[in-house]
PALO-748943 format. One record per residue: residue in three letters; y, z, x negated of N, C-alpha, C, O in turn. Coordinates in steps of 0.2 Angstrom, whole numbers, plus 5000, padded with zeros to 4 digits. Layout:
! PALO-748943
alaYZXYZXYZXYZX/...
//
This chain:
! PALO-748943
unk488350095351488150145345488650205346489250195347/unk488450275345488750315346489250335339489150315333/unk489850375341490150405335489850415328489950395323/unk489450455331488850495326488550455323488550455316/unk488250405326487950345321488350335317488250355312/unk488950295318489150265314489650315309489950285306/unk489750375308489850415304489450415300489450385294/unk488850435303488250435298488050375292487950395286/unk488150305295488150255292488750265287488550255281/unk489250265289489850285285489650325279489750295274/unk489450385278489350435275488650405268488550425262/unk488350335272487650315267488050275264487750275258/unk488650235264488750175261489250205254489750235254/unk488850185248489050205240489950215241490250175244/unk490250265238490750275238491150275245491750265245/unk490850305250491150315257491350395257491050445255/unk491950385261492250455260492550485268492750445272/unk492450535268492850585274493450515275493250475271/unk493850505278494150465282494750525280495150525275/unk494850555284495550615282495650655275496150685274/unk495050645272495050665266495450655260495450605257/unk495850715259496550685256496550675249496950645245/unk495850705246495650685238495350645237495250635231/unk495150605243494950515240494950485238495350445240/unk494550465232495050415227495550445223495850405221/unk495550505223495850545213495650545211495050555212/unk495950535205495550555199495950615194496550625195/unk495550645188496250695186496650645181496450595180/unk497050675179497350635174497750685167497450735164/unk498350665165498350705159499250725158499750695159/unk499250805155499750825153500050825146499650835142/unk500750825143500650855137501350885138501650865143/unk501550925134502050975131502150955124501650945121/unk502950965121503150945115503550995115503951015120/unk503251045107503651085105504251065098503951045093/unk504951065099505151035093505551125089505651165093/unk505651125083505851165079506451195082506651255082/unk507051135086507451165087507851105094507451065097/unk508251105094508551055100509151045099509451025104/unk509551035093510151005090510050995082510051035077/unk510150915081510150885074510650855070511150825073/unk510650855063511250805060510950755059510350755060/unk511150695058510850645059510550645050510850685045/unk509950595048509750625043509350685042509350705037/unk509050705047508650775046508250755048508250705052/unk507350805044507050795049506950835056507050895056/unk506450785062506450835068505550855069505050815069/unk505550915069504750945068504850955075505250965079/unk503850935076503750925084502950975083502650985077/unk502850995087502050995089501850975097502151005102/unk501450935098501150915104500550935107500050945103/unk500550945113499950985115499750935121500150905124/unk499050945122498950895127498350925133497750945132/unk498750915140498050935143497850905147498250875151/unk497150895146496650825152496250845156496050905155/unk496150835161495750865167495250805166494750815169/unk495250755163494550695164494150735158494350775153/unk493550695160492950715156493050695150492550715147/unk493550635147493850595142494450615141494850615146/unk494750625134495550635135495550585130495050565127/unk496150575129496650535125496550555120496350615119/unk496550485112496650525107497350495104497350485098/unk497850475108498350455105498950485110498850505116/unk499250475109500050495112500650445109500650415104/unk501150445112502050425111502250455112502250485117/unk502750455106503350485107504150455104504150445098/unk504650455108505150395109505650455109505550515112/unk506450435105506750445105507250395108507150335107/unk507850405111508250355116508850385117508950455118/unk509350355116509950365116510250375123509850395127/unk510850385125511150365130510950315134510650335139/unk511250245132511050175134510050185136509750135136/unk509950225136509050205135509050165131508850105133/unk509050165126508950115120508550165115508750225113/unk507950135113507250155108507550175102507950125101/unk507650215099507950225093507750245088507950265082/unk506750255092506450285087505550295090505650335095/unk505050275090504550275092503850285088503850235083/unk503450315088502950335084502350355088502450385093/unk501650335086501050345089500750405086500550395080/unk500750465090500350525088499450545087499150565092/unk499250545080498650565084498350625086498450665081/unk497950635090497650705093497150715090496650675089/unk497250785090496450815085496250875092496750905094/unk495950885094495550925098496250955102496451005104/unk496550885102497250915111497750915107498250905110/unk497950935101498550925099498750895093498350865090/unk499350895090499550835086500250855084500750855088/unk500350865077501150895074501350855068500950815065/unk501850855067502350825061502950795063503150805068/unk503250765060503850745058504150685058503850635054/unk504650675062505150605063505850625058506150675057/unk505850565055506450565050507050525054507050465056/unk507650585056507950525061508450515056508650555052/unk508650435056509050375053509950425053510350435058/unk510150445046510850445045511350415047511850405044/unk511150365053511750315055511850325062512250285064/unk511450375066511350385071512150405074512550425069/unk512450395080513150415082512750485085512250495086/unk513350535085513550575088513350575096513650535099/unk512850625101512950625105512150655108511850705106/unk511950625113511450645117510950635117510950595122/unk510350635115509750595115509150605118509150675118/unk508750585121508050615125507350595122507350535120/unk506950615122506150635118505750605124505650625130/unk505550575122504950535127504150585125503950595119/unk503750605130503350595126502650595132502650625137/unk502050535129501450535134501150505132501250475127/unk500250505136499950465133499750395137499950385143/unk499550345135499450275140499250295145499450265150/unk498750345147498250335154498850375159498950365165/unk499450435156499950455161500350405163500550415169/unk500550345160501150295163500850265170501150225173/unk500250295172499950285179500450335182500750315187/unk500450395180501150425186501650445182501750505179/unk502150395181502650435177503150495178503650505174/unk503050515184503150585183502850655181503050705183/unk502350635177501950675171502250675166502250725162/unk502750595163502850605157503450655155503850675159/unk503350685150503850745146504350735143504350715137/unk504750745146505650715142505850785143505650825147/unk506350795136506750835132507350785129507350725126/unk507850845133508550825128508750865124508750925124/unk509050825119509450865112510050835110510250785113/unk510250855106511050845102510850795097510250795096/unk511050755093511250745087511850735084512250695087/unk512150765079512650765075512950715072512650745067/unk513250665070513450635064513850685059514350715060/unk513450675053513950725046514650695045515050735042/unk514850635049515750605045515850595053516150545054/unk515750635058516050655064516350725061516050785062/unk516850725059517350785059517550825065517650885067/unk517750765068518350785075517950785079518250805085/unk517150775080516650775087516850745092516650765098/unk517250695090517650655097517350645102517650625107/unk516650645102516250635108516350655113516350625118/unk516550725110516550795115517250785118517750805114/unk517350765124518050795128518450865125518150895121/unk518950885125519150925126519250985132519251045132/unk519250925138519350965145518450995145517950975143/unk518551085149517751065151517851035157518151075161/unk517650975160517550965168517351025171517751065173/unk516451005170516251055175515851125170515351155171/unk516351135167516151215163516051265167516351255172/unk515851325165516051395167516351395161516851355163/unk516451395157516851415152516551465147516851475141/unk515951485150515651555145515351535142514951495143/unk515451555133514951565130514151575130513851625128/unk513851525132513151535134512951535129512451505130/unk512951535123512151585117512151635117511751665113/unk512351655120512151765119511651745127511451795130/unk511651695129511251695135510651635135510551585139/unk510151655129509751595127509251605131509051655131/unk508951565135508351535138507751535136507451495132/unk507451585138506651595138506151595144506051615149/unk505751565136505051545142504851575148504951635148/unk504451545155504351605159503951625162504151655167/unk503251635160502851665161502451685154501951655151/unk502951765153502851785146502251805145502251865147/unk501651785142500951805142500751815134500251835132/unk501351795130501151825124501851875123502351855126/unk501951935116502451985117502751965110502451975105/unk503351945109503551955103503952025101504552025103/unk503652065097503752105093504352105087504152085081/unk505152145087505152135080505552205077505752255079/unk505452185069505752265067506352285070506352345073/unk506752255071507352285074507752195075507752145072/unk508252215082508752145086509052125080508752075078/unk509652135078510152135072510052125065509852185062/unk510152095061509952075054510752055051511252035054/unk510652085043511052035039510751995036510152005034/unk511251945033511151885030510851895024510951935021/unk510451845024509851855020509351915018509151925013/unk509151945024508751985026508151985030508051955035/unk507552035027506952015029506852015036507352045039/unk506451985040506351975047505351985048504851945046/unk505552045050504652055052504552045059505052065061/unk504052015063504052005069503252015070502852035065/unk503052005075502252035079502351975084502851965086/unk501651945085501351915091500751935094500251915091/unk500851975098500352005101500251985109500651985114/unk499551965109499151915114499151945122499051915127/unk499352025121499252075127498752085129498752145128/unk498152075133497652085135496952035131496352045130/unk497251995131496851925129496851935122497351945119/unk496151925120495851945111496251895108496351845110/unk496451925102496651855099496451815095496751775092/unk495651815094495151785091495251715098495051655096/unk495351725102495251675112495851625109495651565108/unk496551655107496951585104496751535100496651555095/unk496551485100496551425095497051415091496951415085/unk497751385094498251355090499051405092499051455096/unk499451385088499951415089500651395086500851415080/unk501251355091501751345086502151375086502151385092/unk502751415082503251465081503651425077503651385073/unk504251445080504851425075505651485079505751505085/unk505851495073506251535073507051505070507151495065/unk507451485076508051445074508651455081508651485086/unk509051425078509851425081509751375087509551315087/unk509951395091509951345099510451305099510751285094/unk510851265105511351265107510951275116510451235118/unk511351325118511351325123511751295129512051335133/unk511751245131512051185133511851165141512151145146/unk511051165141510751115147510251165152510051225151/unk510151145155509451175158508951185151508751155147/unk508851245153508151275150507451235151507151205156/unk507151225144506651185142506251215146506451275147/unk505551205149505251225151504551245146504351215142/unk504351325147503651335141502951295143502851275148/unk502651295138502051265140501651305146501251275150/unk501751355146501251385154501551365159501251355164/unk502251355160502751335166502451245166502051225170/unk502551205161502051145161501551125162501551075165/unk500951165160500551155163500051185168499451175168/unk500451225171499951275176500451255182500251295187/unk500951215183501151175189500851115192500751075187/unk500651095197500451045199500650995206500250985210/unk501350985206501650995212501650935215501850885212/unk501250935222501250885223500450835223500350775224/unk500050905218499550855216499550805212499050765212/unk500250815207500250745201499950755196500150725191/unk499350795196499050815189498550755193498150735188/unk498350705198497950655198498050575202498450545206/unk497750565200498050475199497650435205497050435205/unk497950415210497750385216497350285214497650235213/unk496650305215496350255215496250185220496050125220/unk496550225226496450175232497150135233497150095237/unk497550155228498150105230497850065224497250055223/unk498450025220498449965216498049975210498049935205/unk497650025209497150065205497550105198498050135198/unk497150095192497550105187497650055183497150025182/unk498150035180498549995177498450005170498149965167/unk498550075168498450075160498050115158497950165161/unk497650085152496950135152497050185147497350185142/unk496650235148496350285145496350265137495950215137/unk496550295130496450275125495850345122496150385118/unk495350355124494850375122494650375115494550435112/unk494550335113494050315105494550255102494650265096/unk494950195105495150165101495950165106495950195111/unk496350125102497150095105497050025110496649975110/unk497350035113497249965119497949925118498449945117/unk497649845119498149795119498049775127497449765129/unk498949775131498549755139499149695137499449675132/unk499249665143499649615144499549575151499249595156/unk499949505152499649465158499649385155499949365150/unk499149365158499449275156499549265163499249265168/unk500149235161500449185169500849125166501049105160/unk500849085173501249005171501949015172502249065174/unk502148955168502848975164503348965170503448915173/unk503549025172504248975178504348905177504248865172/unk504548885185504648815183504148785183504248755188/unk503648785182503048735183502848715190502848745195/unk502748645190502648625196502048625198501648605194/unk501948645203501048675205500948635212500648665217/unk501048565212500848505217500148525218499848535213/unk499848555225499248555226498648595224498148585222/unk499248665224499048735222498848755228499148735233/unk498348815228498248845233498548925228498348945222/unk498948935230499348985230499049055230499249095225/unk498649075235498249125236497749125234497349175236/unk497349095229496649085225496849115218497449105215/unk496349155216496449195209496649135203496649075204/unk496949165198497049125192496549125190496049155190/unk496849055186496149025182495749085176496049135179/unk495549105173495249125168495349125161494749115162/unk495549125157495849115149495449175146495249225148/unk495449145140495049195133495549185128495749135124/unk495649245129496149265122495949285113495449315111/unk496049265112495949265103496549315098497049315095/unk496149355099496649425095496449415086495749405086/unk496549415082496649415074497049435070497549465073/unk496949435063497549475057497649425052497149395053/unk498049405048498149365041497749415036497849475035/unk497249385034496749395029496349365026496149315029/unk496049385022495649325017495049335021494949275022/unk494749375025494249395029494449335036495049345039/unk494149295039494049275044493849315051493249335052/unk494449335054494149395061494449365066494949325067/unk494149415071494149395079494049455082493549485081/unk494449455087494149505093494249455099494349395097/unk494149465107494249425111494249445116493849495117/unk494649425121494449455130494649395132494849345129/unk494449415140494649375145495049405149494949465150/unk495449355153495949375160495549395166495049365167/unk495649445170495449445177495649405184496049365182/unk495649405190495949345193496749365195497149335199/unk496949405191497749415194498049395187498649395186/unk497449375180497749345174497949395169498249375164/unk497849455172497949525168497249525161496749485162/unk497249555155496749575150496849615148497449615146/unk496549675146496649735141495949705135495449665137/unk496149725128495849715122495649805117496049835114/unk495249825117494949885113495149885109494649875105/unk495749875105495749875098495249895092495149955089/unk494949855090494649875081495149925078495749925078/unk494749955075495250005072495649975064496249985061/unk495249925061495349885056496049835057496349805053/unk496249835064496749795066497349835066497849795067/unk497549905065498149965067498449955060498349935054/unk498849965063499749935057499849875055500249855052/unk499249835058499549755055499749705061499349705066/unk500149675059500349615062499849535065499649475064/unk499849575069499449535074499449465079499949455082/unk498949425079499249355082498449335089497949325088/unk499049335096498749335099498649245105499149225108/unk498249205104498349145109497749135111497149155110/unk498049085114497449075121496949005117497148975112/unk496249005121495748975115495848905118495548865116/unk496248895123496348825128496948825127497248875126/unk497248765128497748735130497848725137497448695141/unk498448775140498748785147499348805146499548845141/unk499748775153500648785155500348855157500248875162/unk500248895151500548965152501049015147501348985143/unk501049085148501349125145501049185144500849215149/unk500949225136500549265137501249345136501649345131/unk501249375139501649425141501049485138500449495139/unk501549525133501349605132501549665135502149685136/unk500949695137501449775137501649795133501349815128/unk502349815135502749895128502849945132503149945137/unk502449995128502350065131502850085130503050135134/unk503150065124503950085120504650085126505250115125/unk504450055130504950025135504850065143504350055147/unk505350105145505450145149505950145158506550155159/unk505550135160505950085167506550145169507150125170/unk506450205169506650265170507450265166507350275160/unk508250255168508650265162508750345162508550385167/unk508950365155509150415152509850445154510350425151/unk509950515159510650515162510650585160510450635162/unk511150585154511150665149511650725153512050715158/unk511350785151511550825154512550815153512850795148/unk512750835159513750825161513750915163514350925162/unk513550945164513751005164513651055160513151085160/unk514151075156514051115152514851135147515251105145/unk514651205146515551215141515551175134515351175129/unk515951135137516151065131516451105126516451075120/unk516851165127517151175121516651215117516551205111/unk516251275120515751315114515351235110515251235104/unk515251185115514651125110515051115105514851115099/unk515751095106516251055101516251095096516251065091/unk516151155096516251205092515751215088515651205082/unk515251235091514651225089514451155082514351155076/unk514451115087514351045083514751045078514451025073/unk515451065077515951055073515651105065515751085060/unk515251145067515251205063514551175060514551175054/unk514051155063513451115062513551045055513251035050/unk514051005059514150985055514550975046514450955041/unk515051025048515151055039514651095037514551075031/unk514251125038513651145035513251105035513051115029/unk513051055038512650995035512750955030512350935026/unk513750965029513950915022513750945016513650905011/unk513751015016513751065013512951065009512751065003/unk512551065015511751075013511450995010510950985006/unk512050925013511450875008511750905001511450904996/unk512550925001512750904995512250954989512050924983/unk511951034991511651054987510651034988510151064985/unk510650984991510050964993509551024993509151034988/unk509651064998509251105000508651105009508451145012/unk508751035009508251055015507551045014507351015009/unk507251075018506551075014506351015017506351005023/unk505850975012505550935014504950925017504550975015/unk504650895022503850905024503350875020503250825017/unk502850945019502150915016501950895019501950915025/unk501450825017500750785022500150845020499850875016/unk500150835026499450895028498750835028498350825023/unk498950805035498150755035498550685037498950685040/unk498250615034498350555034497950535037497350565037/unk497950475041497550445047497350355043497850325042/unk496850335042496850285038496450225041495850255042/unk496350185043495550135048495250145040495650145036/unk494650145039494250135034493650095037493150065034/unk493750075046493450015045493349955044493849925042/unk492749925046492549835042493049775047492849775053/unk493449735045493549675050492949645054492349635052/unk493249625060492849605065492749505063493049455066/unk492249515059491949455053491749395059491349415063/unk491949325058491849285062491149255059490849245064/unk490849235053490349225053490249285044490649315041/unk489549285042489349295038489149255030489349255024/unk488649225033488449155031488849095030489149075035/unk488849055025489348995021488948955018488348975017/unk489248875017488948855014489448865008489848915008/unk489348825000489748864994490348854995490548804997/unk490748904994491448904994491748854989491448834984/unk492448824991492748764990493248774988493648794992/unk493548754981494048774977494448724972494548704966/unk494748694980495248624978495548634971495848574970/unk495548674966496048674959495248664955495348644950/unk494848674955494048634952494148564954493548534951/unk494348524956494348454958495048434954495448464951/unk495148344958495848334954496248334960496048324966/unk496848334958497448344964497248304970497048244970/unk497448334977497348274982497948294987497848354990/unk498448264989498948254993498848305001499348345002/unk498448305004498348335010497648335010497248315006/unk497548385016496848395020496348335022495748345021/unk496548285025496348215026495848195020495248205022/unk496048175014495848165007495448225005494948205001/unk495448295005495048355005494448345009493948355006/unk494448315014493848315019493648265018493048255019/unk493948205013493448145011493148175006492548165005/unk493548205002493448214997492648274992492148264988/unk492848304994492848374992492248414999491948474997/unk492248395004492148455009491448405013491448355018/unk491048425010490348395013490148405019490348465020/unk489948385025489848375030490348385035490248375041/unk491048385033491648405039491748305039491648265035/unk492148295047492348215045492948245049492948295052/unk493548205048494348205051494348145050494348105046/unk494548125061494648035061495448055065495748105069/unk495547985061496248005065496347935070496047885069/unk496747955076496747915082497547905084497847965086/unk497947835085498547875088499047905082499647905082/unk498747915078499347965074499148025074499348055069/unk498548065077498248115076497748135075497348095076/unk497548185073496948205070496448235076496648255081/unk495648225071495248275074494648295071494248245071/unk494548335070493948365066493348385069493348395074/unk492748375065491948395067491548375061491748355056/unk490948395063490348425061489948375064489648395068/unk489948275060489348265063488748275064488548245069/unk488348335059487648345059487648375068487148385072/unk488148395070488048435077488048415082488148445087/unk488048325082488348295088487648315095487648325101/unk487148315091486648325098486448395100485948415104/unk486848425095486548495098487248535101487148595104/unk487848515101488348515104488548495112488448445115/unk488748545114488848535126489748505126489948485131/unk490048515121490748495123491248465116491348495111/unk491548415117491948385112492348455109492648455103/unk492348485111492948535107492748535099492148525097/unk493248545095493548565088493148595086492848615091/unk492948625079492648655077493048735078493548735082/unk492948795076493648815076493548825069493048825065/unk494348825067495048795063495248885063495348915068/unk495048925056495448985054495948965048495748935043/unk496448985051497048985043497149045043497249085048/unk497249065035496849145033496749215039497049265041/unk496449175040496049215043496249215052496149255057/unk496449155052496849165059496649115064496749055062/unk496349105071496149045074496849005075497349035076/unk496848935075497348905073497248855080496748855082/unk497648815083497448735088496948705087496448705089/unk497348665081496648595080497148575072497648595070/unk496648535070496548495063497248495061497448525056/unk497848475066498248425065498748465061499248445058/unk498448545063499248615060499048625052499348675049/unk498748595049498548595043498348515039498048525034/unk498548485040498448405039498648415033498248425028/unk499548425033499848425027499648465022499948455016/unk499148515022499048575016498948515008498748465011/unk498948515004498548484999498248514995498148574997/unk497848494988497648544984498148604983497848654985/unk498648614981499048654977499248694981499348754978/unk499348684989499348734996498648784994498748834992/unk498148774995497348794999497148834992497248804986/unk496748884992496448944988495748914988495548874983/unk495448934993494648904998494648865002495148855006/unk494048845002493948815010493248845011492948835006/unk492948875018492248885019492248825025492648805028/unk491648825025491248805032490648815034490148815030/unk490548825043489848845042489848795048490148795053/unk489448745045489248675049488448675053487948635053/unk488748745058488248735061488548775069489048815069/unk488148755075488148775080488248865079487848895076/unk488848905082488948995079489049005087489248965092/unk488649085086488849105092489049175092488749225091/unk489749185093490049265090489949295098490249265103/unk489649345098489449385104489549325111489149285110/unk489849315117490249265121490149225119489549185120/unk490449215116490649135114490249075109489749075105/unk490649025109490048955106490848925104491348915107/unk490448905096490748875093490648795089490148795086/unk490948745088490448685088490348695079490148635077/unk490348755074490648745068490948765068491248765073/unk491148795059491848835058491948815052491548795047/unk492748815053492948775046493648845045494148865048/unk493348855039493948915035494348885030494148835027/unk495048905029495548865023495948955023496148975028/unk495948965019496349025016496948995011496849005004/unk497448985012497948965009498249025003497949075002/unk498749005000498949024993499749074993500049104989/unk499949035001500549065002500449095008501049125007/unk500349105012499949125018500249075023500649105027/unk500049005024500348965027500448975035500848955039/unk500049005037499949025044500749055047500949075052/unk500949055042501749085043501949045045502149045051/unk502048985042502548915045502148875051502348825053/unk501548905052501348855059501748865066501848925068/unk501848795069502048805074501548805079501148755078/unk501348855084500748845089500948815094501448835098/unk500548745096500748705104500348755110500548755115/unk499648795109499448855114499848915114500348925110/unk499848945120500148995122500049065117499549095117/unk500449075113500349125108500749175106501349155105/unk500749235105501249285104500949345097500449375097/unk501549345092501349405088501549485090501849495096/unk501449515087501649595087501249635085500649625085/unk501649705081501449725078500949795078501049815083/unk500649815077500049875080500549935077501049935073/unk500049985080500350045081499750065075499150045075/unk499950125071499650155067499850245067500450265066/unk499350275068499650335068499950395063499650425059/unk500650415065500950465058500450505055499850525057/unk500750535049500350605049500650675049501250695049/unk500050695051500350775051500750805045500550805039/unk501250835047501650865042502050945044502150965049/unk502150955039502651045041502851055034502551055029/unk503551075035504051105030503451155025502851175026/unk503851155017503651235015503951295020504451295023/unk503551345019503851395018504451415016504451395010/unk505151445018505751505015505351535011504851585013/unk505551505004505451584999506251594996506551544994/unk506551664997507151664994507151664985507651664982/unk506351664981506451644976506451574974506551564968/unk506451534977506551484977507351424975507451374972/unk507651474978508251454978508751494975508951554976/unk509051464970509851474965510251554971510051564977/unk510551584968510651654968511451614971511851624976/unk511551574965512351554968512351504974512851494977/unk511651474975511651414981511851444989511751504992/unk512051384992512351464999511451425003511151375001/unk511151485008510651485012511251425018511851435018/unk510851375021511151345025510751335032510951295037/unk510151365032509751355038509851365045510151425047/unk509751315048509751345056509051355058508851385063/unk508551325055507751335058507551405049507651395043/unk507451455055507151535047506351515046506051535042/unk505951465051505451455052505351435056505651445061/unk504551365055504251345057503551325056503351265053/unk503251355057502351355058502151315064502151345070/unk501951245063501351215067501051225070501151225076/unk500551255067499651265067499251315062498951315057/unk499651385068499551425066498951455071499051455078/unk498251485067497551475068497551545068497551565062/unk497451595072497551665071496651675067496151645068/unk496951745061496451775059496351825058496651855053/unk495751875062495751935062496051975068495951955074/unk496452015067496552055074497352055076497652065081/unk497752045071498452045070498851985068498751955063/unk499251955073499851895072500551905071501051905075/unk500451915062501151975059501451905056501151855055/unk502251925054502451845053502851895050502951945052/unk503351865040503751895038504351815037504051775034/unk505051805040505451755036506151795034506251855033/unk506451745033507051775031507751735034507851675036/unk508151795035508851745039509251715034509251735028/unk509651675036510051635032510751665032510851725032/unk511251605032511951635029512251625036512851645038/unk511851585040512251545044512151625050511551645051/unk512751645053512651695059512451665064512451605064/unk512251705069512351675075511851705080511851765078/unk511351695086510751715090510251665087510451605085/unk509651685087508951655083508551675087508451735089/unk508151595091507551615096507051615094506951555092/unk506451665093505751655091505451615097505451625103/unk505251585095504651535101504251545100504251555094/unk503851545102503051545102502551495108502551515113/unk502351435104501751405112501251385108501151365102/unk500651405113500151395108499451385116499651405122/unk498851365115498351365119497751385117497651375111/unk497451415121496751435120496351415119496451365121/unk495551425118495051415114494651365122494351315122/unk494851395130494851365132495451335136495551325143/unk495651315132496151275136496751305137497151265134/unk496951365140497451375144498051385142497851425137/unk498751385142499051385139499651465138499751505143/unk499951475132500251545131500851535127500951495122/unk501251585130501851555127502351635127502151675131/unk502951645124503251695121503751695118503651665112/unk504451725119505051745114505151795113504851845113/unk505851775110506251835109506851785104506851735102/unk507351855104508051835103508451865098508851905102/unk508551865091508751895087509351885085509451825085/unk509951945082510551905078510551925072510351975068/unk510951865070511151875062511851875061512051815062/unk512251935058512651935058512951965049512551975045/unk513751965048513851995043513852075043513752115048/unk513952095036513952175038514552205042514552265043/
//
């Protein structure tokens, strides 16, 4: 056969590709940029963010992370963002117990943890207010220049929007008019835009602007290589995903394994405690991996996940929360301007709880599931309300009692439950399933002990069920009065954890200086921050006002366009006395 033919062959066979073809098998993937208000805090404040996201798939994300982390890489703060048409703003309340020192911003969505060097880390400051002495900070600089670096504040670099202002120099407590003007590009083309106008510390490498982020591609890591080990994490499109693995427990003696043959198969059982009986489900693939679509009816509750068989395994979750990468903060820089800084931040902070002046954030928009739980059956025979009978010591005596067509024989010392009517329409001895409030449970034996006084209801649907998959031999429901499902111990392989539910958007009032007491002192370091700001009409004029605090003030501006692309813009003003 000649070369030619078999190219050609090559060329008909579904998903065949050039052979030296270096984009075989990419796919795009996804960016985001995080704009925060400022880049030094007291502990106890909040930190205003806006996120932007960009996708090259014909599917983007509708959720994002974002992880605050200490030195130690240690989580010290984590929240699920959601996205409205690519972006996403509001506010983390960080904890007044926070130490003094360095911290880093995680921020991505599930489908980038496929290349994590897409994901977007920023570092910042935080303060403790009863840090007087800022002991953190050395005295020595090691590796300083020595210079005062905020008269020398870092801006974005490829300035495609102009900021405009009445004049460099302001005093205290004085109007500040400024212009954002698009330069060539209509400004009806902008879609969003976030601005904040505040006090830096200039310390580290320069943040990069959103156009320097997302108009680099180095390396080709804007896409995700197929032909190795594939993708790992999936894309959160329409719902949150639960992945995980099930594997055998270390230790397990595996006499007369074939080693290199796929793992067995397992069906996972995901639910919630509720009066409502629910279920989702998946199965493992052969390396014992499962991703689950989450219901949206399942987000912020505590969840419980086991296997529908008994097996020497273990079910293993992913936490997206958890970061292989440590956190190694910036060491070069004038330790003495920070100390000083920080020191000065910090008295002003004691200052502003004591007159409680910071502004707080309003909730713009809430994210709520207002979906139906995923209903194990519809249909019941009458519900069953052990407190209409007379007292009966356990479930045993309930099932003679009270609970028509169920029978519970016990053998050994143990129990086991079914549904005579179904002996010949039944393929396997299994249990009927066994929900405690709302939860699939082992077998008969984890509820023996309830009696009248424990148990709310009992349902049953005494008949062969088929929930989409699966087959059920009958179902027997017991809704308990204290939520008993808390005290069972599971002999299946079983694990809780809690779902992610996403914040809401939030942004400061506006500075009005009538707002505030004539004798109260101005203590701000952020003069201004606007989220989502939506231009209208032909001019993007902004008026705020400077505070008491002197110092250099950088206008930011990042914002993207109607198609996409992204645009960004400063400037650098002082406030001084007269």
């Amino acid at each position: 056969m000649t070369n030619l033919a078999v190219l050609m062959m090559l060329l008909l066979i579904p998903g065949s590709s050039w052979p030296d073809d270096p984009s075989a098998g990419l796919i795009n993937t996804e960016t985001v940029y995080l704009h925060t208000d400022r880049n030094f805090y007291i502990a106890g404040d909040h930190l205003y963010y806006k996120l932007y996201l960009k996708s090259g798939c014909s599917d983007s994300s509708r959720f994002a992370y974002f992880i605050i982390r200490d030195e130690k890489s240690e989580v010290i703060s984590h929240s699920r963002l959601e996205l409205m048409d690519g972006v996403s703003y509001g506010s983390i309340k960080l904890a007044d117990t926070l130490k003094t020192g360095f911290y880093q911003i995680v921020c991505f969505t599930n489908f980038m943890r496929n290349r994590p060097e897409t994901i977007f880390r920023k570092e910042i400051i935080i303060a403790n207010r009863f840090d007087d002495d800022v002991s953190y900070f050395p005295e020595k600089d090691r590796q300083s220049s020595g210079v005062n670096v905020s008269s020398n504040v870092p801006k974005p670099g490829p300035l495609n929007l102009r900021i405009l202002t009445d004049k460099n120099i302001y005093e205290r407590r004085e109007e500040i008019i400024f212009t954002v003007e698009p330069g060539e590009m209509p400004v009806n083309e902008i879609l969003s835009l976030s601005i904040s106008v505040s006090q830096v510390i200039d310390y580290s490498q320069p943040v990069p602007s959103i156009t320097e982020s997302f108009l680099k591609d180095p390396e080709g890591q804007s896409q995700t290589n197929l032909n190795g080990p594939g993708i790992t994490y999936e894309m959160e499109s329409g719902t949150s995903v639960i992945q995980g693995t099930v594997s055998e427990i270390p230790g397990t003696v595996k006499t007369g394994i074939n080693f290199s043959s796929p793992l067995e198969s397992h069906t996972i059982f995901l639910s919630a405690i509720d009066t409502v009986p629910n279920l989702q489900y998946t199965t493992t693939d052969s390396s014992g991996k499962f991703c689950i679509y989450l219901n949206p009816w399942y987000e912020g509750k505590e969840i419980y996940l086991k296997l529908r068989s008994k097996a020497n395994a273990q079910i293993t979750l992913d936490s997206r929360y958890t970061m292989k990468e440590p956190f190694q903060p910036t060491r070069d820089f004038n330790r003495n301007y920070v100390r000083e800084f920080i020191k000065r931040a910090v008295k002003t902070g004691q200052v502003a709880r004591y007159y409680g002046s910071e502004a707080k954030p309003d909730t713009i928009e809430t994210f709520c599931s207002y979906h139906l739980p995923p209903e194990v059956y519809f249909k019941t025979y009458p519900t069953i309300y052990p407190s209409d009978y007379i007292e009966l010591n356990d479930f045993f005596e309930l099932s003679r009692e009270i609970i028509p067509g169920l029978r519970i024989r016990k053998n050994n010392g143990s129990y086991s439950a079914g549904f005579p009517s179904l002996q010949y329409q039944i393929v396997s001895d299994e249990e009927p399933l066994i929900l405690l409030d709302g939860v699939p449970i082992d077998n008969v034996n984890q509820i023996i002990d309830l009696g009248s006084n424990d148990i709310r209801y009992i349902e049953t649907v005494p008949n062969v069920r088929y929930f989409n998959g699966l087959y059920f031999n009958g179902i027997l429901n017991v809704t308990s009065k204290k939520d008993a499902i808390k005290n069972i111990s599971f002999s299946q392989p079983f694990r809780q954890t809690q779902t992610d539910e996403s914040i809401s958007f939030t942004k400061p009032k506006h500075f009005n200086p009538a707002d505030l007491p004539s004798h109260y002192p101005d203590l701000r370091y952020v003069l201004f921050w606007e989220p989502d700001f939506k231009p209208h009409g032909s001019k993007m004029d902004f008026t705020v006002w400077s505070s008491d605090i002197q110092g250099d003030y950088v206008i930011n501006v990042q914002g993207i366009t109607r198609s996409g692309l992204p645009v960004a813009g400063s400037a650098t003003i002082t406030v001084k006395a007269k």
